[in-house]
C-alpha positions in Angstrom: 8.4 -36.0 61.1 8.0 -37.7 57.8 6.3 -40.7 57.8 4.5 -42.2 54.1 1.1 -43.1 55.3 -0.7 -46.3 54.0 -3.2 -46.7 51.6 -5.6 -47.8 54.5 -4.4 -44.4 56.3 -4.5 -42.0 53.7 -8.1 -43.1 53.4 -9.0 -42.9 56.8 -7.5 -39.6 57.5 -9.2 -36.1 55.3 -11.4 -33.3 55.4 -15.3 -33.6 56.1 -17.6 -33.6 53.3 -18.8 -30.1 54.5 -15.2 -28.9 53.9 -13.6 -29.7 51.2 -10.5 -28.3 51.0 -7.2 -29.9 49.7 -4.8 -30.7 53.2 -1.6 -29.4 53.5 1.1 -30.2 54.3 0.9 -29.3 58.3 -2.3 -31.5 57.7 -0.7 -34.4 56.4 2.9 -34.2 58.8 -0.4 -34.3 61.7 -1.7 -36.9 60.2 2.2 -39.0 60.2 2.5 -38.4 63.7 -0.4 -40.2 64.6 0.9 -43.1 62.4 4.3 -42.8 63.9 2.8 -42.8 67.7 0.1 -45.9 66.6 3.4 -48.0 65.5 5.5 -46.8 68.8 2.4 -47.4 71.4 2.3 -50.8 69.5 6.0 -51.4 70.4 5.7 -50.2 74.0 2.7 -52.9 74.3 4.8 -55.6 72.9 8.0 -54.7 75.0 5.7 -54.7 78.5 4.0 -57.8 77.5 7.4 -59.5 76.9 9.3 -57.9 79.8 9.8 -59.0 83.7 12.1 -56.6 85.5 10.4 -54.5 87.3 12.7 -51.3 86.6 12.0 -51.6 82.9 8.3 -52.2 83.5 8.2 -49.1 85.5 9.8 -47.3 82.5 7.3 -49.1 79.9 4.4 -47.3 81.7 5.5 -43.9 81.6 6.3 -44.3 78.1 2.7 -45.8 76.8 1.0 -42.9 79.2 3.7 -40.0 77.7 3.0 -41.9 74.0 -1.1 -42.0 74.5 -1.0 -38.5 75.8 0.9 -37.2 72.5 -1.4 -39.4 70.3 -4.4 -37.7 72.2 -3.0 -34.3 71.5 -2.9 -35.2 67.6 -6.4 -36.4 67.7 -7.7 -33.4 68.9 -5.9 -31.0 66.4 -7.2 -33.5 64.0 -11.0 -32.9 65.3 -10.2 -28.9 65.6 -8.8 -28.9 62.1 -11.4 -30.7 60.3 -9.5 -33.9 59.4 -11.7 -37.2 59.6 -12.2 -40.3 58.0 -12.0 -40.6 54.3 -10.4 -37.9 52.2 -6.3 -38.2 52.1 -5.7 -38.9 47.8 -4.2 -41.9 47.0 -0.8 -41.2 45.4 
C-alpha cells in the first residue's frame, strides 16, 4: 500500500523527540495506511449518510466497524513503534 502522504500528514506522523531515529520505510507504508483507511471511513460515512435501502445500510455498517477496527490496529503499531505527531520530513 502506497499512498503519498500530505504535507499536513507527514507532519503529524514521526518519531518522539526521545527517539530520534530516521522512519523506514515499514514506518512510513504504516503511516499510508492510516491515510488510506481516514479517506475510506470518510467514504463509508458519506455513502450511509446518502443511502436508504436497508440491505446496503446493513452492509455500510459492517464496513465502517471492519474499517475503524483496521485503523485502530494501525494506531496502535503506531504507539508501539514510537511514531507520533511531528517528525515525517517534508520532501
Amino acid at each position: 500500500m502506497t499512498a503519498i502522504l500530505s504535507k499536513k500528514d507527514r507532519k503529524f506522523f514521526g518519531r518522539d523527540k526521545h527517539n530520534r531515529k530516521r522512519l523506514t520505510k515499514e514506518d512510513i507504508e504504516i503511516v499510508a495506511a492510516l491515510e488510506a483507511l481516514k479517506n475510506d471511513i470518510d467514504f463509508l460515512n458519506n455513502c450511509f449518510d446518502h443511502t436508504t435501502d436497508a440491505v446496503l445500510v446493513d452492509s455500510l455498517v459492517y464496513e465502517i466497524k471492519a474499517a475503524n477496527l483496521k485503523y485502530q490496529y494501525y494506531l496502535n503499531m503506531c504507539k508501539e513503534k514510537g511514531i507520533v505527531h511531528g517528525a515525517i520530513p517534508a520532501r
